[in-house]
NUVO-328799 format. One record per residue (C-alpha): x, y, z. Coordinates in steps of 0.5 Angstrom, whole numbers, padded with zeros to 4 digits, always signed. Last residue first. Layout:
N
XYZ
...
***
This chain:
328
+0168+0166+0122
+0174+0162+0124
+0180+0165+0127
+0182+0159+0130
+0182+0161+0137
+0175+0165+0137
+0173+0159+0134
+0175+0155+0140
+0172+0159+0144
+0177+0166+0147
+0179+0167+0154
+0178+0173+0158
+0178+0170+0167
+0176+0176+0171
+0176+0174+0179
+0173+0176+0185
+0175+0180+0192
+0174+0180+0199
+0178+0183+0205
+0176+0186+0211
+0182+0189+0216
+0180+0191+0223
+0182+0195+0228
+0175+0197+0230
+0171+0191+0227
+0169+0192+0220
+0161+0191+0218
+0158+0191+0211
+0152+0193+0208
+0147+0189+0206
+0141+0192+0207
+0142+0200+0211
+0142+0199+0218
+0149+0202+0219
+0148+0208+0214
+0142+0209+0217
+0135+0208+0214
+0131+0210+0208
+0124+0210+0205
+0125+0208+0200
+0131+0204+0201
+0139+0206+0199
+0143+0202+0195
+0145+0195+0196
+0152+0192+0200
+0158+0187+0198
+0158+0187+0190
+0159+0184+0184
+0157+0188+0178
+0156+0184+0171
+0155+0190+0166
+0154+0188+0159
+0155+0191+0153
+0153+0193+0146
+0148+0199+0147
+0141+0197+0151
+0142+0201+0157
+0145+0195+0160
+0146+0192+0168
+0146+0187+0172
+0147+0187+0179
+0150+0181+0183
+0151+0181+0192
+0154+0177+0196
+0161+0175+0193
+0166+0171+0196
+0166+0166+0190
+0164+0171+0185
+0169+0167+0180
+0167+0171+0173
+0169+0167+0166
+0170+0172+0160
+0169+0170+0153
+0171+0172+0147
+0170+0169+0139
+0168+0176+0136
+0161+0173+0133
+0160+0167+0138
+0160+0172+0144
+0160+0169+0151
+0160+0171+0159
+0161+0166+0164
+0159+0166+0171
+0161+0161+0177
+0158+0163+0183
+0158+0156+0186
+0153+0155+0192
+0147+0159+0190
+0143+0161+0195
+0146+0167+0198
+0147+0171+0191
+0141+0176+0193
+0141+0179+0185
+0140+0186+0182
+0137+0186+0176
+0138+0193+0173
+0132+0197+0170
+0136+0199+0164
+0136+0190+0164
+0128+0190+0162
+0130+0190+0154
+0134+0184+0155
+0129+0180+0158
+0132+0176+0164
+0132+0169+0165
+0140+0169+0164
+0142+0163+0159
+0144+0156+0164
+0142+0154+0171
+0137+0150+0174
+0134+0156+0176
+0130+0158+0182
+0128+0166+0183
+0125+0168+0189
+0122+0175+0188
+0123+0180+0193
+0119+0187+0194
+0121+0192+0201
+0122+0199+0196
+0129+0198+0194
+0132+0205+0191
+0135+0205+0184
+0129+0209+0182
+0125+0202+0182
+0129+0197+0187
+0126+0190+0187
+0131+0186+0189
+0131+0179+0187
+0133+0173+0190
+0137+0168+0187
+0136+0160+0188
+0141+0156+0185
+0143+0154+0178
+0150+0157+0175
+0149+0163+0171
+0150+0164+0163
+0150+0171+0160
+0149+0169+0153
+0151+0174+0146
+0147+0172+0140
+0142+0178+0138
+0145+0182+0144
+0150+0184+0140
+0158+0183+0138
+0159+0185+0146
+0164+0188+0150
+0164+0187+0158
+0162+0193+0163
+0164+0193+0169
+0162+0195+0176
+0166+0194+0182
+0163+0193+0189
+0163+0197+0195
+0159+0199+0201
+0161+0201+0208
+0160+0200+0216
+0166+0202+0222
+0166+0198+0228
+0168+0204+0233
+0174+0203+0238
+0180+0204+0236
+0178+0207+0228
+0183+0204+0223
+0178+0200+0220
+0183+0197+0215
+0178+0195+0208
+0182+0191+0202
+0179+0190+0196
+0181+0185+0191
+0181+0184+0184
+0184+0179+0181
+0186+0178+0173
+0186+0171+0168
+0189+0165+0168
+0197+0167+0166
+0197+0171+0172
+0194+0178+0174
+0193+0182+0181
+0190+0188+0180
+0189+0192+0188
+0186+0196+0191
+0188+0198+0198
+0182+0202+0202
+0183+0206+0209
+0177+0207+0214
+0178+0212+0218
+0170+0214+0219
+0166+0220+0216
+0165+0218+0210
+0164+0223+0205
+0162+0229+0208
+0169+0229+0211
+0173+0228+0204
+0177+0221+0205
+0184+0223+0205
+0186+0222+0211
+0184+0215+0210
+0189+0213+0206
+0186+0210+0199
+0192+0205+0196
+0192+0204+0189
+0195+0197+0189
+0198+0194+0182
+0200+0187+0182
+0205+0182+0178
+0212+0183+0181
+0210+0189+0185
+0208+0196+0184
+0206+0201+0187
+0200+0206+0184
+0200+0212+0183
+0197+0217+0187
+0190+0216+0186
+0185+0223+0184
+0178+0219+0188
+0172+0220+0182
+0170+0214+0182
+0172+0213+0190
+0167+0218+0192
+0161+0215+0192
+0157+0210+0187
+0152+0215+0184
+0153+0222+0188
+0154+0223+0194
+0152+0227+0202
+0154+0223+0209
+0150+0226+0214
+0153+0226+0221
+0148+0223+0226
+0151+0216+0227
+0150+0215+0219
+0145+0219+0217
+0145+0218+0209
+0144+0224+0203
+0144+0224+0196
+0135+0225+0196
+0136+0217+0198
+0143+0215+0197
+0145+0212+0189
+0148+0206+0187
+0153+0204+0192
+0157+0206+0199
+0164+0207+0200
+0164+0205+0194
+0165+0203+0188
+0170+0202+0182
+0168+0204+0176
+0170+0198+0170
+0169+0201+0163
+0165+0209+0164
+0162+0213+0159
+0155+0210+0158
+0152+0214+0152
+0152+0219+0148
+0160+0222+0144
+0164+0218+0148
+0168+0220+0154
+0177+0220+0153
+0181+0214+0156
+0179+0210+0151
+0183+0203+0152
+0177+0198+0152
+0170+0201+0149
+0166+0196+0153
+0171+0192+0155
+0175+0185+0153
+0179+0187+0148
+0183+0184+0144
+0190+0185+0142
+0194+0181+0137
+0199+0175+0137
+0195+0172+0131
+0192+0167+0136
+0188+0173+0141
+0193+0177+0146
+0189+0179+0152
+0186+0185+0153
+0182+0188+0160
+0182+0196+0158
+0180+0201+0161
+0181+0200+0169
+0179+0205+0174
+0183+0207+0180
+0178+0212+0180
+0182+0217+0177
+0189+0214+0176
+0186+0210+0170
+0189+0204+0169
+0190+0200+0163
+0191+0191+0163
+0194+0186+0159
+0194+0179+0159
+0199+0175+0154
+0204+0174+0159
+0203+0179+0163
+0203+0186+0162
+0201+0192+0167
+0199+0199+0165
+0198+0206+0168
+0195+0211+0166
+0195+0218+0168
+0189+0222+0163
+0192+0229+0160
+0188+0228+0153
+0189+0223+0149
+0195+0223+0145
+0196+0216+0142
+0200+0209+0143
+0200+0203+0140
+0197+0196+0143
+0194+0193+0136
+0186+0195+0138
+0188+0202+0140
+0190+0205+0146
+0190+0211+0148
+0195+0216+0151
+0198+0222+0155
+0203+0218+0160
+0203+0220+0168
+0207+0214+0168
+0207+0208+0163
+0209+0202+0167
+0210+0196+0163
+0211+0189+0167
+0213+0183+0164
+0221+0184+0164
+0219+0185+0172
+0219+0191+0176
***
């Protein structure tokens, strides 16, 4: 382990804005510090809780909704950055065929709630690693094993999914993504920009897609959806644009968040009008009315047999200028 590395084992603990530590219930967290740049993992799902970089007065700044609370909140979204998978959004009355077994699961499958054992740890990484023994049956069927890994470096975090189709013979099908919630002053002067292209959206109500697109071409800039329709969700076919270069800003704390979602297909996003923002890339789509198979669901991905798929994306939290400065 590196001298820019802290690892905090099976530790009882919740962050506060300046880095101390308190009791926080029983939850196994595990942080790794670079540089300025620091992150929270709690071991069920594998989930970050905190993204926080070192502002000018050498303080922590957050860059979550609710980042560093390991424990639920009082109302309201009670997650920071759910990992996703091996399906997305919600399956049709909970239940998917797929080859003719019946996959069963709540909201964004299994791996939110997966207990990981703790993490290795090299240089400036962390992987949780899912083996595929361990994947409950009625959850997915396949040997299909996952490596999570958060990589940071002095421009910002990678996180990437690493997916072995261990199965000899059969091509294996999965969804999977990452569902982060950045912090936000308000909505009255917070901006979500994206690049221009052409974006597909995908009517999905109830979270079910039900056939209808809209083509959107936008010449880039302020996202061209209205606040109040985000607890409906957006979600965006990305084919069409070419540099997926996203950026969130929030004059009135001085943060902003850079996304790459180069290698990503698919965009949601998400609020339920409280003071964040979720930008989910992911690699699959929910379930339609009226369904299909697991393996003919839209956007699901295809692992050969004995094959690795790997893709990821980049978090790059920064502050303007005057967020550097301290100004008000």
């Amino acid at each position: 382990m590196s001298a820019h590395e802290n690892m905090l084992d099976s530790t009882d603990r919740r962050l506060t804005p300046d880095g101390a530590g308190s009791s926080s219930g029983g939850v196994a967290l595990d942080t790794l510090e670079v540089g300025d740049l620091r992150i929270v993992v709690n071991r069920i799902g594998a989930e970050m809780i905190s993204l926080a970089r070192r502002d000018a007065q050498g303080r922590w700044q957050g860059f979550l909704y609710r980042d560093g609370e390991a424990g639920p909140p009082s109302s309201g979204w009670a997650n920071h950055a759910t990992v996703m998978g091996y399906f997305l959004h919600r399956l049709w009355k909970g239940e998917s065929n797929y080859r003719g077994t019946i996959l069963r699961g709540g909201t964004h499958g299994f791996l939110r709630h997966f207990a990981f054992d703790a993490p290795e740890v090299r240089n400036n990484r962390l992987t949780y690693r899912v083996p595929s023994a361990r994947i409950p049956s009625d959850a997915y069927p396949l040997r299909v094993s996952l490596a999570l890994s958060y990589t940071l470096s002095p421009g910002g975090l990678r996180v990437e999914f690493s997916l072995m189709n261990e199965e000899a013979e059969a091509e294996a099908h999965v969804s999977f993504g990452l569902h982060p919630g950045f912090a936000i002053s308000s909505w009255r002067t917070a901006r979500f920009l994206m690049p221009p292209g052409s974006y597909k959206r995908l009517l999905a109500p109830g979270n079910f897609l039900d056939g209808r697109t809209e083509e959107i071409v936008f010449p880039g800039g302020g996202m061209p959806f209205a606040v109040q329709d985000l607890p409906g969700s957006f979600l965006l076919d990305l084919e069409g644009v070419p540099k997926r270069l996203f950026r969130l800003e929030d004059p009135d704390s001085g943060r902003e968040v850079a996304l790459d979602f180069s290698e990503v297909p698919y965009l949601t996003l998400w609020s339920e009008g409280g003071p964040f923002l979720c930008i989910e890339p992911c690699w699959g789509l929910p379930d339609a009315n009226p369904p299909t198979a697991f393996e003919d669901k839209p956007g699901i991905q295809r692992i050969p047999a004995g094959r690795t798929f790997t893709r990821g994306l980049e978090i790059r939290p920064g502050f303007s200028e005057c967020g550097k400065r301290a100004c008000s």
